[in-house]
C-alpha positions as protocol buffer text, in pm:
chain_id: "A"
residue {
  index: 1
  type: UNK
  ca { x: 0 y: 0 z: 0 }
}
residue {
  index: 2
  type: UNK
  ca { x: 137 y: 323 z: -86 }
}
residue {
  index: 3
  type: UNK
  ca { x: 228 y: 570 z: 217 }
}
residue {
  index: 4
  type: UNK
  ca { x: -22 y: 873 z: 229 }
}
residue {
  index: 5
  type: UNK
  ca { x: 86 y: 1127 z: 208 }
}
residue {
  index: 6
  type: UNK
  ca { x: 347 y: 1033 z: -13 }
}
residue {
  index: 7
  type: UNK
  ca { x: 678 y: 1197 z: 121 }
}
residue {
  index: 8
  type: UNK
  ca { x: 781 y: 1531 z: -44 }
}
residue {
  index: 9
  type: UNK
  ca { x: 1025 y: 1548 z: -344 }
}
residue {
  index: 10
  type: UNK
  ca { x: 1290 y: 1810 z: -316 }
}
residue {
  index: 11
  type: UNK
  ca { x: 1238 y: 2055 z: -549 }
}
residue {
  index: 12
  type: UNK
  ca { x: 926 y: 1967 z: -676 }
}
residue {
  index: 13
  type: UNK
  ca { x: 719 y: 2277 z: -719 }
}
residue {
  index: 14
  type: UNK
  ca { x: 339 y: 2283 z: -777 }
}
residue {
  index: 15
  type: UNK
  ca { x: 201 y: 2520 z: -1013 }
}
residue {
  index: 16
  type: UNK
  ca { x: -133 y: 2654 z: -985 }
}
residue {
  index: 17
  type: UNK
  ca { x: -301 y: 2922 z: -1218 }
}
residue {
  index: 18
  type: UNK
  ca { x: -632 y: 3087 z: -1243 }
}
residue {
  index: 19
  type: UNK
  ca { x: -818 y: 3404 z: -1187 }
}
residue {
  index: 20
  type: UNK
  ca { x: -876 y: 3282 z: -850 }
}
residue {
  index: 21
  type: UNK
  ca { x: -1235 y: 3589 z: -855 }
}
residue {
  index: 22
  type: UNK
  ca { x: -1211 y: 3528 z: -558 }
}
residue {
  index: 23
  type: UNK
  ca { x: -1046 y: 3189 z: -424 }
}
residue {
  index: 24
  type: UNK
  ca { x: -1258 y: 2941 z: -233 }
}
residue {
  index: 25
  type: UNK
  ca { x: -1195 y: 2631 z: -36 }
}
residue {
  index: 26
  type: UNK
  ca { x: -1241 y: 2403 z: -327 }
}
residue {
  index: 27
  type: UNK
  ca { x: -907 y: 2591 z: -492 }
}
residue {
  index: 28
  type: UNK
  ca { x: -762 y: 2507 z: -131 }
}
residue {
  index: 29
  type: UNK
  ca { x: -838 y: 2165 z: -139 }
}
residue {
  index: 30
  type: UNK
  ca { x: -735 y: 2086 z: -492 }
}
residue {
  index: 31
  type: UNK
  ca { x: -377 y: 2229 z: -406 }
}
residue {
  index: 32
  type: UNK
  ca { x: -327 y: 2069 z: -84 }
}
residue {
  index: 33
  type: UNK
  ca { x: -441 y: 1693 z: -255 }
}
residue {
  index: 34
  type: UNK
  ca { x: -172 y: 1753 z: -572 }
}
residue {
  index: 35
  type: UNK
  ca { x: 102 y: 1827 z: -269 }
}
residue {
  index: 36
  type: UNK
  ca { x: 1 y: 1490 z: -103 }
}
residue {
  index: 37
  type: UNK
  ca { x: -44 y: 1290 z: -390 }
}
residue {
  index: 38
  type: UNK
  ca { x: 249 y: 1331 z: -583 }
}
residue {
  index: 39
  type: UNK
  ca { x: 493 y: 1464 z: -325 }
}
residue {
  index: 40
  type: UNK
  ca { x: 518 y: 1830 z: -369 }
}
residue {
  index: 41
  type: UNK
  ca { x: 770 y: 2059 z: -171 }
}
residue {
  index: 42
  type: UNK
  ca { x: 545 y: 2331 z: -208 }
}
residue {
  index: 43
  type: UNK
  ca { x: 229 y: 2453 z: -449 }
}
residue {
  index: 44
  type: UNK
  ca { x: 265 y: 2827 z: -534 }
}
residue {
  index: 45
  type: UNK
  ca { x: -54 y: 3041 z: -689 }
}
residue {
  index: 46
  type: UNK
  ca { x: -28 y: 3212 z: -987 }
}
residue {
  index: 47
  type: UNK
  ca { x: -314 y: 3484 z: -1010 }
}
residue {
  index: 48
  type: UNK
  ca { x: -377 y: 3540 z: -1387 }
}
residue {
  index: 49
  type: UNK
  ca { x: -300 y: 3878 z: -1484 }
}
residue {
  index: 50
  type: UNK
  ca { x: -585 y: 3881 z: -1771 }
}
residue {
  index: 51
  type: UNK
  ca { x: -605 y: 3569 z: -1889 }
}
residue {
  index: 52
  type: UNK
  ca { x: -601 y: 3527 z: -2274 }
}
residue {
  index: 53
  type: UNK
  ca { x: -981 y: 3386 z: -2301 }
}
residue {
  index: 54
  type: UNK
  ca { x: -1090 y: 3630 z: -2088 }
}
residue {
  index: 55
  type: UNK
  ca { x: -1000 y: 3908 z: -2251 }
}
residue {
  index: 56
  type: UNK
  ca { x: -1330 y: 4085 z: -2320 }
}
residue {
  index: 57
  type: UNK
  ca { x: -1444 y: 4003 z: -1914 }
}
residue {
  index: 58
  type: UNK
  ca { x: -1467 y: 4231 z: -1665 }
}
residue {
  index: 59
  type: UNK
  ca { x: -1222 y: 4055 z: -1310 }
}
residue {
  index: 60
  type: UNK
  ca { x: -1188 y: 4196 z: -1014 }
}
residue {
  index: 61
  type: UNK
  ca { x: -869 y: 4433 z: -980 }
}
residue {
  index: 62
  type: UNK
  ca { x: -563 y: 4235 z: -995 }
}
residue {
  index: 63
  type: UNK
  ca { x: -471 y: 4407 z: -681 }
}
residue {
  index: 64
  type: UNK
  ca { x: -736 y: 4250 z: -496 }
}
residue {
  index: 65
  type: UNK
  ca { x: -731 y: 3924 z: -663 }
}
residue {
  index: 66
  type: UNK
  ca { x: -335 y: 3887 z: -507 }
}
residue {
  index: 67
  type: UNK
  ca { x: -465 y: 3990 z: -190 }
}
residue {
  index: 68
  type: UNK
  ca { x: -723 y: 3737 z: -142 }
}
residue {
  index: 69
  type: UNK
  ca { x: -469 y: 3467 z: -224 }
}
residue {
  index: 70
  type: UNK
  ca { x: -244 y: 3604 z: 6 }
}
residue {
  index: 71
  type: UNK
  ca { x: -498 y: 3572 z: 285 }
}
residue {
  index: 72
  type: UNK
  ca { x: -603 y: 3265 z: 177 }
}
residue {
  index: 73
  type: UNK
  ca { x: -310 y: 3028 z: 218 }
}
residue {
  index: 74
  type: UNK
  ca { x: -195 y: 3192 z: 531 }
}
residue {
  index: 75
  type: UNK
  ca { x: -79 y: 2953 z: 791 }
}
residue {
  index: 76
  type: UNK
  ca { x: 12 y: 2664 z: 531 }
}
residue {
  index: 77
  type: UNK
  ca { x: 407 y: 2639 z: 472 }
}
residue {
  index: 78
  type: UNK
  ca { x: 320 y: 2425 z: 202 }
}
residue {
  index: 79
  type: UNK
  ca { x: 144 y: 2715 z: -46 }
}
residue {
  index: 80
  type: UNK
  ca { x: 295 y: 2996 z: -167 }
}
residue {
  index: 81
  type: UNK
  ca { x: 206 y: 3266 z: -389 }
}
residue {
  index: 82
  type: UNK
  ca { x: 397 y: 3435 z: -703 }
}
residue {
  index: 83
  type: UNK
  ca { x: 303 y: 3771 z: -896 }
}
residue {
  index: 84
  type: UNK
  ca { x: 443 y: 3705 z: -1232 }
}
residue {
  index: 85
  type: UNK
  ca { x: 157 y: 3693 z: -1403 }
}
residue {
  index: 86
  type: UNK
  ca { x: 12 y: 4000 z: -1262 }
}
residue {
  index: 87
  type: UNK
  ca { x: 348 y: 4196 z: -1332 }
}
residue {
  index: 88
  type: UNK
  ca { x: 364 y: 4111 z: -1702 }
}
residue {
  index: 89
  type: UNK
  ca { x: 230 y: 4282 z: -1934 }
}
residue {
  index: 90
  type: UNK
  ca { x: 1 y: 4169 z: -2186 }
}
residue {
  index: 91
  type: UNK
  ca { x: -219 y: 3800 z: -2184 }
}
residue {
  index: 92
  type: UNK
  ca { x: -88 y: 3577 z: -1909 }
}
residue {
  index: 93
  type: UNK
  ca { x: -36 y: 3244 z: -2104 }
}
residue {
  index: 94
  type: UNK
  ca { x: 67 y: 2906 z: -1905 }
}
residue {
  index: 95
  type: UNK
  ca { x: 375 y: 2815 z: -2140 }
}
residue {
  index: 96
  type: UNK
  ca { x: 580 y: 3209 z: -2062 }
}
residue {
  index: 97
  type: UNK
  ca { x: 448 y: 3119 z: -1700 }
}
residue {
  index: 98
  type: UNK
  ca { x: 636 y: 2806 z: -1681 }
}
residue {
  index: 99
  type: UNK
  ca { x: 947 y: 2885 z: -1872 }
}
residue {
  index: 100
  type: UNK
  ca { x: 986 y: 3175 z: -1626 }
}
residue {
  index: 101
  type: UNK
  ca { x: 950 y: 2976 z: -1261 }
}
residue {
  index: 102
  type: UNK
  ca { x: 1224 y: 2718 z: -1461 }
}
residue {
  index: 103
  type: UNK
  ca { x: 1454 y: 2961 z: -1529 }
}
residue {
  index: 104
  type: UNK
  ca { x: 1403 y: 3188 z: -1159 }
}
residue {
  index: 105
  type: UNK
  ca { x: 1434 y: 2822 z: -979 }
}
residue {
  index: 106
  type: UNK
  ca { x: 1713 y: 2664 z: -1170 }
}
residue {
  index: 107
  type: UNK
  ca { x: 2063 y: 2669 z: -1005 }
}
residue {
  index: 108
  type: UNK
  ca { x: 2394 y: 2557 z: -1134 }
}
residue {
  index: 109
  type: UNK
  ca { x: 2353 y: 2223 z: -966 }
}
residue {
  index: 110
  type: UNK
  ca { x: 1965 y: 2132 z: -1074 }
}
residue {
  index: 111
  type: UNK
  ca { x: 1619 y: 2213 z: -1207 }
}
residue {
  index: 112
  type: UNK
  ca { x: 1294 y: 2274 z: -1044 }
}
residue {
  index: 113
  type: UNK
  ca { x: 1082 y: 1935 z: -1095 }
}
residue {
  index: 114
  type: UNK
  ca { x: 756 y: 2127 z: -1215 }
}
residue {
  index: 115
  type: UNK
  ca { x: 403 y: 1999 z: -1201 }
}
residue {
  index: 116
  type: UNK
  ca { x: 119 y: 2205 z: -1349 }
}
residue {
  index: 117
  type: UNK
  ca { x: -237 y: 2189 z: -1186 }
}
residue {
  index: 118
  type: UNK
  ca { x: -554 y: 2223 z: -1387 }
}
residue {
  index: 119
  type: UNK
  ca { x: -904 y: 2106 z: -1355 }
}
residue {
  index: 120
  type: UNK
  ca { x: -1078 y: 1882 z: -1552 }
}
residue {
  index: 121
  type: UNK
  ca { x: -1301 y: 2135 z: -1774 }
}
residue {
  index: 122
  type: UNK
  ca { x: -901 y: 2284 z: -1864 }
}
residue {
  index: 123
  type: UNK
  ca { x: -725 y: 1986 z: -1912 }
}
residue {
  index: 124
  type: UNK
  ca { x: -939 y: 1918 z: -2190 }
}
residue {
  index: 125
  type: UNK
  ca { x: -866 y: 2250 z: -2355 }
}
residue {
  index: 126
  type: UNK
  ca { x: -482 y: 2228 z: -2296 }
}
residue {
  index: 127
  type: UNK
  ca { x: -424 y: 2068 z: -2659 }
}
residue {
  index: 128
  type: UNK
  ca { x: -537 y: 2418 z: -2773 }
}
residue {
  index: 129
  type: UNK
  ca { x: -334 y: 2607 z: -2518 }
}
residue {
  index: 130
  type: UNK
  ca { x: -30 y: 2814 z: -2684 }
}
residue {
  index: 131
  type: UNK
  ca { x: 237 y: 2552 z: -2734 }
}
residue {
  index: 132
  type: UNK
  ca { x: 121 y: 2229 z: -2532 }
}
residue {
  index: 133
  type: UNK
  ca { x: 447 y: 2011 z: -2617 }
}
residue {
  index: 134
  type: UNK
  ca { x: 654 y: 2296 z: -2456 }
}
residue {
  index: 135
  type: UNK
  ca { x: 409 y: 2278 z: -2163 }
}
residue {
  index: 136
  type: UNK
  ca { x: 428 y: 1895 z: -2095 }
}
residue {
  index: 137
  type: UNK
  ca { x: 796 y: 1913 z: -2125 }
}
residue {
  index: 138
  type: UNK
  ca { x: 866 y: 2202 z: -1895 }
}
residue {
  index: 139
  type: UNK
  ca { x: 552 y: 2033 z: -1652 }
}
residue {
  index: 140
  type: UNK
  ca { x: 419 y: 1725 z: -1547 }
}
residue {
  index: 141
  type: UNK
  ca { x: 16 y: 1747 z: -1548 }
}
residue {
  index: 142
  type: UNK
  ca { x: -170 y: 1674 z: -1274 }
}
residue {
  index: 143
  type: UNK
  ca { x: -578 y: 1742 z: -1325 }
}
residue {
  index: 144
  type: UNK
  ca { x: -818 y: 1790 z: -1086 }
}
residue {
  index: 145
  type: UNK
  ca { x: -1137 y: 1604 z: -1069 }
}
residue {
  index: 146
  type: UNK
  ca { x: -1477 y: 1802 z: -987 }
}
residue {
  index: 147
  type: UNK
  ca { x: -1855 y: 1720 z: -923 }
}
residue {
  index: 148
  type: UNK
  ca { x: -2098 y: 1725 z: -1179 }
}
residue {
  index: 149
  type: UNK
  ca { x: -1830 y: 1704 z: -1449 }
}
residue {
  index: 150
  type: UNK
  ca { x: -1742 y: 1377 z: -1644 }
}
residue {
  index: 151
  type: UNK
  ca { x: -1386 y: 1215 z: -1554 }
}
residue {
  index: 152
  type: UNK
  ca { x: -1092 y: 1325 z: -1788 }
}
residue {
  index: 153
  type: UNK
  ca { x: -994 y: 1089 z: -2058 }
}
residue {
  index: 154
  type: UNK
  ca { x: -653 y: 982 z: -2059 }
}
residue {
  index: 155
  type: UNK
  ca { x: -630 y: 994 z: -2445 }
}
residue {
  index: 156
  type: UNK
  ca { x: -713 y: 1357 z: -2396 }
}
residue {
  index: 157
  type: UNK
  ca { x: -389 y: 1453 z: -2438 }
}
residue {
  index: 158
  type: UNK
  ca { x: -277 y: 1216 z: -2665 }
}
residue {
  index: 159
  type: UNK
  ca { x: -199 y: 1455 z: -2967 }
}
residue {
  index: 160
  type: UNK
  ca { x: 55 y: 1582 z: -2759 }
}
residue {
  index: 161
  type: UNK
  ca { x: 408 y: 1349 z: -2804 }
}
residue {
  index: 162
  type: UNK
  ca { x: 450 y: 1216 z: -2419 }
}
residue {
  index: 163
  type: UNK
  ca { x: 127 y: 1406 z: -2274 }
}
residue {
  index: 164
  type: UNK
  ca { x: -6 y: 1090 z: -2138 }
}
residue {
  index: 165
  type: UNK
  ca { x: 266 y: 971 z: -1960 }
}
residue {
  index: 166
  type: UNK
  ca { x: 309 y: 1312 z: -1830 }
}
residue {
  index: 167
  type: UNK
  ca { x: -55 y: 1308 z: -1642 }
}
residue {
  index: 168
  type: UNK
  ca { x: -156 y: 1264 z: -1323 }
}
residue {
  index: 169
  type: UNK
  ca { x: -519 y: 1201 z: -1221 }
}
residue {
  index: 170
  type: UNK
  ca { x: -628 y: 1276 z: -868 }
}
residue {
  index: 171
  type: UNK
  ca { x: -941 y: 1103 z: -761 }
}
residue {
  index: 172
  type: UNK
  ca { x: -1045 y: 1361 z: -501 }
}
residue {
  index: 173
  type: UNK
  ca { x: -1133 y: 1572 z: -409 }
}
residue {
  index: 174
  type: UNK
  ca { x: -1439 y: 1576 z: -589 }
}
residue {
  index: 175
  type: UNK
  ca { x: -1652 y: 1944 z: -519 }
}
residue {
  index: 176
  type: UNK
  ca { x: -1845 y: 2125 z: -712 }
}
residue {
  index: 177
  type: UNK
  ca { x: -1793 y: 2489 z: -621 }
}
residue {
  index: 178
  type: UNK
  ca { x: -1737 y: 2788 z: -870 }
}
residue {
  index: 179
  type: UNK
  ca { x: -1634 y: 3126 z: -834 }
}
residue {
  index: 180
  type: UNK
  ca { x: -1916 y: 3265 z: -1054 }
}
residue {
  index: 181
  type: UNK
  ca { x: -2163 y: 3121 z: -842 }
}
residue {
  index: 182
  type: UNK
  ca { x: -2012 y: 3289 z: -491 }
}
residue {
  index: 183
  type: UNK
  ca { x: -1970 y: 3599 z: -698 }
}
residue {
  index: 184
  type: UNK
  ca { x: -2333 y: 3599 z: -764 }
}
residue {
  index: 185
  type: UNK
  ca { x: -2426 y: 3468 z: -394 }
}
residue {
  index: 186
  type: UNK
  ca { x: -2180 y: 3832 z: -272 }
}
residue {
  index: 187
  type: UNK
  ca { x: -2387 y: 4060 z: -484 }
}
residue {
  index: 188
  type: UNK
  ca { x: -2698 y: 3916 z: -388 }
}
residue {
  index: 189
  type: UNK
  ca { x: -2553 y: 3993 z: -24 }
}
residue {
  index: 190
  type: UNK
  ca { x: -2551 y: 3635 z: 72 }
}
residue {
  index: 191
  type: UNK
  ca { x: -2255 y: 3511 z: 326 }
}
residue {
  index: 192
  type: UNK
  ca { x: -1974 y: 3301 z: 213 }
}
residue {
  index: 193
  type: UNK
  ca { x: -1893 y: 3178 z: 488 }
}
residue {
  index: 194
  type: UNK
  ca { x: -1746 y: 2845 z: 502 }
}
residue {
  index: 195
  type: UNK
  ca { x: -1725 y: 2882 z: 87 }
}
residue {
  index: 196
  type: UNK
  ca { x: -1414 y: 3057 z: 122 }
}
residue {
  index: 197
  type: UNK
  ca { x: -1155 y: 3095 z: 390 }
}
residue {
  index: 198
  type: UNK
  ca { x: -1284 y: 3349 z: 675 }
}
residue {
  index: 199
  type: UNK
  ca { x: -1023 y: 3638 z: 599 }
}
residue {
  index: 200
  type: UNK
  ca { x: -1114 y: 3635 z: 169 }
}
residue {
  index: 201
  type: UNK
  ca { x: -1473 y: 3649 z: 314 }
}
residue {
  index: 202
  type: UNK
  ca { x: -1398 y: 3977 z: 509 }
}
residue {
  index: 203
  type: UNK
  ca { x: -1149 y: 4128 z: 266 }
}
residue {
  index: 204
  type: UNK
  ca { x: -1447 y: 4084 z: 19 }
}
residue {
  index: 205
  type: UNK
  ca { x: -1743 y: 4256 z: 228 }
}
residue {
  index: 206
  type: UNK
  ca { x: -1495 y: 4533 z: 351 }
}
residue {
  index: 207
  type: UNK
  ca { x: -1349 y: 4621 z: -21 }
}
residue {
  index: 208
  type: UNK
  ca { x: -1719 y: 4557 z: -159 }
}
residue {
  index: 209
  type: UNK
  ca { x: -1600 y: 4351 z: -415 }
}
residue {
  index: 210
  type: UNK
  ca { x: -1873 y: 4217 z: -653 }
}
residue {
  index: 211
  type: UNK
  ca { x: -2157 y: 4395 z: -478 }
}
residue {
  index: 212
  type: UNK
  ca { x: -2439 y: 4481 z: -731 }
}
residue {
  index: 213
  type: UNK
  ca { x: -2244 y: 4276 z: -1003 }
}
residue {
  index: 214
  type: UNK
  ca { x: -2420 y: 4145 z: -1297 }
}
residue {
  index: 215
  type: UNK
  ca { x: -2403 y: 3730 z: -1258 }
}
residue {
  index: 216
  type: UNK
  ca { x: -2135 y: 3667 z: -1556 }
}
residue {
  index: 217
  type: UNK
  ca { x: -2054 y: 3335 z: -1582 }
}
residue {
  index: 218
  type: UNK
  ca { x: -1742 y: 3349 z: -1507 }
}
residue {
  index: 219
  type: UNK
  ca { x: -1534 y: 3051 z: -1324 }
}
């Protein structure tokens, strides 16, 4: 039986993109399970600056974005959070992403062992991502099951020379929470309590983030 969690792998780093308007718990949980399953010395956030197929959407300041992240994984030693994204100019896409945490991490001696964390709805897309093979060569994926959505195929990534044997599947956790919906429960004036971490829950009623909001589906 393998050991749970499985111990950590020096210099394997975790990355994990995405809007995050706002982060919730399921975002937590996803992060934390990738670290266990496959060993990783530490999962660092990556707020999208404006994502490429999102460019005609309306996000929440980037600003305020970082800050609920911040709050979010404080206390875990484990999670960390990097503003690259948010400091480049221009669409944030996932291959410049990776290429630059290589190159900051790499030393004379050795290179970062990456591992890129999507969900299941993206992992599908990835083929149409700007250059997968550089992305499964700089990163090995690991995708993200979720609730209401069907498994990922395996063959999904098959187009792509050594995608497959670069995947791994988690099994859980398995929840079915989006950031469109709590942004339409916060301008409704609804509590998120216990939907996302209790400091991203104040930060967004004191900074009135998406009070009065039109309910975009946005995830």
């Amino acid at each position: 039986m393998t050991a749970w969690p499985v111990p950590v792998v020096p210099g394997s780093i975790g990355m994990f993109g995405g809007t995050f308007d706002p982060i919730h718990v399921a975002h937590l949980a996803v992060a934390q399970a990738a670290a266990e399953t496959i060993g990783l010395e530490c999962v660092v956030f990556v707020p999208a600056g404006q994502p490429p197929h999102k460019l005609d959407t309306v996000i929440a300041p980037a600003e305020d974005r970082l800050a609920m992240v911040r709050l979010a994984i404080e206390g875990n030693d484990r999670f960390s959070v990097d503003s690259l994204e948010i400091e480049r100019a221009g669409p944030s896409y996932t291959v410049d992403t990776l290429e630059a945490m290589r190159a900051r991490r790499t030393t004379e001696d050795s290179a970062p062992d990456l591992a890129l964390i999507v969900s299941v709805e993206a992992y599908r897309q990835l083929p149409t991502w700007r250059d997968p093979q550089r992305i499964v060569e700089l990163a090995r994926i690991v995708v993200a099951p979720r609730e209401g959505y069907a498994d990922a195929d395996p063959a999904a990534l098959a187009v792509i020379p050594g995608g497959p044997e670069r995947t791994v599947f988690l099994d859980k956790p398995r929840l079915r929470l989006s950031a469109s919906e709590l942004r339409s429960w916060a301008s409704e004036g609804r509590s998120l309590r216990y939907l996302v971490p209790d400091a991203v829950a104040a930060y967004i009623g004191d900074h009135g983030l998406y009070r009065n909001q039109s309910r975009t589906d946005r995830p």
